[in-house]
C-alpha positions in Angstrom: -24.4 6.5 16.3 -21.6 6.7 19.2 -18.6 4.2 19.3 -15.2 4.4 19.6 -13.8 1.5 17.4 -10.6 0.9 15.1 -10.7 1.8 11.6 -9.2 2.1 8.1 -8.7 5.5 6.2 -10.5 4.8 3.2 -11.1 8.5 1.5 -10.8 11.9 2.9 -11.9 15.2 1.1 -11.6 19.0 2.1 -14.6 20.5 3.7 -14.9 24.0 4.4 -11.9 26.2 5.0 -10.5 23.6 7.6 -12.4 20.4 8.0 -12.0 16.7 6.5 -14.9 14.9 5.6 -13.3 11.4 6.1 -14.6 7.7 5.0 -13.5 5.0 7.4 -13.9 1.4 7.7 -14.8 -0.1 10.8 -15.8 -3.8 11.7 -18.9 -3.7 13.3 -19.9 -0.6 11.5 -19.0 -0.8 8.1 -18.1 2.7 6.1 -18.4 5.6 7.7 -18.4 8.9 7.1 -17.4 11.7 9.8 -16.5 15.1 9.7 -13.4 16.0 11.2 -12.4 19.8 12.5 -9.1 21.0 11.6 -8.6 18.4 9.4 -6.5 20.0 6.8 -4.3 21.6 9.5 -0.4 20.0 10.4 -1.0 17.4 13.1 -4.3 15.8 10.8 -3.0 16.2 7.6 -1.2 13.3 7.8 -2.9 11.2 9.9 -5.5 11.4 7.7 -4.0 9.8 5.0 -6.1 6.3 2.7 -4.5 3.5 4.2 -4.0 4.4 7.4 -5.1 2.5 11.0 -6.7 4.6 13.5 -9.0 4.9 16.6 -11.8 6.9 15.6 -14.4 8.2 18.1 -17.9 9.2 16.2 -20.4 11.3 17.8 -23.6 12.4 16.4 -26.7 14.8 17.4 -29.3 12.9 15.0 -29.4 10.5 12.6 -29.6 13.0 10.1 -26.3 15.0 10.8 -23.0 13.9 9.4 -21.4 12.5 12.4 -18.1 14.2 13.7 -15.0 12.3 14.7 -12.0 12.5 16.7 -9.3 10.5 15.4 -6.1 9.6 16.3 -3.2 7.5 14.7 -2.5 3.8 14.9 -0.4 2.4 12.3 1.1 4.7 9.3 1.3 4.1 5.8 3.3 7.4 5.1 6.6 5.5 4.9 5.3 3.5 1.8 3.9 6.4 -0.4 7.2 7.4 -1.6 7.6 4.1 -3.1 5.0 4.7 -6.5 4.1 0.4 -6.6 2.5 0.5 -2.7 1.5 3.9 -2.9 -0.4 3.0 -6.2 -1.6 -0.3 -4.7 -2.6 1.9 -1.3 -4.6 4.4 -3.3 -6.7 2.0 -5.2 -7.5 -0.4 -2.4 -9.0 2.1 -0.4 -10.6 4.3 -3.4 -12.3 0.5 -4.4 -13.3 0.6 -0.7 -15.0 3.6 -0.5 -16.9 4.2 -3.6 -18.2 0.6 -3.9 -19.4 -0.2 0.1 -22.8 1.0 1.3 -22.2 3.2 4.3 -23.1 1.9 7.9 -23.2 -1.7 6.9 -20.4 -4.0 8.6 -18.7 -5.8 6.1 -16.3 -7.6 8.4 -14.4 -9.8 6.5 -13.9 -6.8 4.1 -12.3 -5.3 7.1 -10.1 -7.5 8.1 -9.0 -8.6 4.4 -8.3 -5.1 3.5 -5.9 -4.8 6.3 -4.4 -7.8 5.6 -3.6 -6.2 2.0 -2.5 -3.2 3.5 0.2 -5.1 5.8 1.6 -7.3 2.8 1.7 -4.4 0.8 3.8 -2.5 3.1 5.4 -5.5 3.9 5.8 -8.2 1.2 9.6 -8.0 -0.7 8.0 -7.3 -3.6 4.8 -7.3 -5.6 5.1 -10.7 -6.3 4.0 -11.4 -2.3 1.3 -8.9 -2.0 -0.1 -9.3 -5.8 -2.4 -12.8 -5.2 -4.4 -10.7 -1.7 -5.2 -7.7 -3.8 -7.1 -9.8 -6.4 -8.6 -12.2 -3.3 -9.4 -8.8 -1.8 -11.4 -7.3 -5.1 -13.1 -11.0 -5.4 -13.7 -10.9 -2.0 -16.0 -7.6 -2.2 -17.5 -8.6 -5.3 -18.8 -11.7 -3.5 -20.1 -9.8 -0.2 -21.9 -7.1 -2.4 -23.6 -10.2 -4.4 -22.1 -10.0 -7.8 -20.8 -13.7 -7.4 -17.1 -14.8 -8.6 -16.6 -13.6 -11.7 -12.8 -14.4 -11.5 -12.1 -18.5 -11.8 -9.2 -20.1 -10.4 -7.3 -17.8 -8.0 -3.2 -17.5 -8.8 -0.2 -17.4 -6.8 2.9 -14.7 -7.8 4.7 -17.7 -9.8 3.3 -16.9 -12.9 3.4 -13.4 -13.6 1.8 -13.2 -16.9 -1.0 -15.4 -16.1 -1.6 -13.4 -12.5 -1.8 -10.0 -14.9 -4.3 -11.5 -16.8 -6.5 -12.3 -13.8 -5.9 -8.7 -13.4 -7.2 -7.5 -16.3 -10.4 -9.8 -15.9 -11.1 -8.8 -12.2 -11.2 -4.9 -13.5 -13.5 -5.9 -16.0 -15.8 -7.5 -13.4 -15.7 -4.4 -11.2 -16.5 -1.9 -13.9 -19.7 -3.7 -15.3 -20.6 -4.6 -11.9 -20.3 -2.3 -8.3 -18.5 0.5 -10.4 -20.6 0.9 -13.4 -21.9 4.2 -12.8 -18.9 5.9 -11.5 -16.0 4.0 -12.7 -14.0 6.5 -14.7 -12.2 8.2 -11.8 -12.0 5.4 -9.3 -10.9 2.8 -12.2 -8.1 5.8 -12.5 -6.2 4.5 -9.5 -6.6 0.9 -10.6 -5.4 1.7 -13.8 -1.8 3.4 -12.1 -1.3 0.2 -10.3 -1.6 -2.1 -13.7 0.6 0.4 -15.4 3.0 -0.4 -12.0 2.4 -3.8 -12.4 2.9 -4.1 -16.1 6.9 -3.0 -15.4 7.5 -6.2 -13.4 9.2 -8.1 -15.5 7.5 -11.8 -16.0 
């Protein structure tokens, strides 16, 4: 597996004294997972951040060995994860990403939704604007991974109340279905977000 394709940071974790093992999206290729040298150190740290657009080169010996990548950086959400509403809506749109894909299957819509929730959120005045693609996004996955709609009638930002509840069902739906064995700390970052939701006032 050798490409050099765009892709989304979905999940990066320390490896070794210096290294990144990183989870990225891609379109053809689905989720990936690379390791990337010096990853921890002061030019990667932060281009390796969940959220982020980057060119990722992936080169591997066999199809056994955890490929390695080069990566370098796109489009930055840094400016945004000082602000705790996209920062919390960052961090859970990716964490959903990566625990719940299989790894090296292309998911393409998936791809190109998930970036179009990253944009609004960065983007959007206000939660109100971004709100209605997060859910479409988490429906979205459920239906690609098979699991069917679980969700009903789709809302706009209008009514606030009635979008929160949709809220509440669609996390329901992802914990009995793609995250019921290992929901606890990924349903953590959703739970941030409804807590950053919940101070909106309706």
């Amino acid at each position: 597996m050798n490409f050099r394709a765009p892709a989304i940071v979905c999940a990066a974790r320390q490896h070794g004294e210096t290294g990144v093992v990183v989870r990225l999206l891609t379109r053809a290729q689905g989720l990936v997972a690379a390791f990337v040298a010096g990853g921890r150190g002061r030019q990667l740290r932060p281009v390796l951040i969940p959220g982020n657009i980057v060119e990722a080169e992936i080169r591997t010996r066999s199809p056994q060995q955890l490929p390695y990548a080069r990566i370098e950086l796109v489009t930055s959400r840094g400016p945004w994860l000082n602000e705790p509403l996209p920062a919390a809506a960052i961090d859970w749109s990716c964490a959903l990403t990566a625990a719940c894909l299989p790894e090296r299957h292309a998911y393409p819509a998936l791809y190109e939704a998930l970036g179009g929730v990253l944009d609004a959120v960065c983007h959007a005045p206000s939660a109100r604007g971004w709100a209605p693609a997060m859910l479409s996004y988490e429906v979205l996955l459920l239906r690609e991974l098979g699991y069917g709609d679980e969700t009903g009638r789709l809302l706009d930002g209008a009514d606030w109340p009635a979008l929160l509840a949709s809220f509440d069902r669609m996390g329901a739906a992802l914990m009995r279905y793609p995250l019921a064995d290992r929901h606890r700390d990924v349903m953590g970052a959703r739970e941030r977000l409804r807590g950053q939701l919940a101070r909106i006032d309706g």
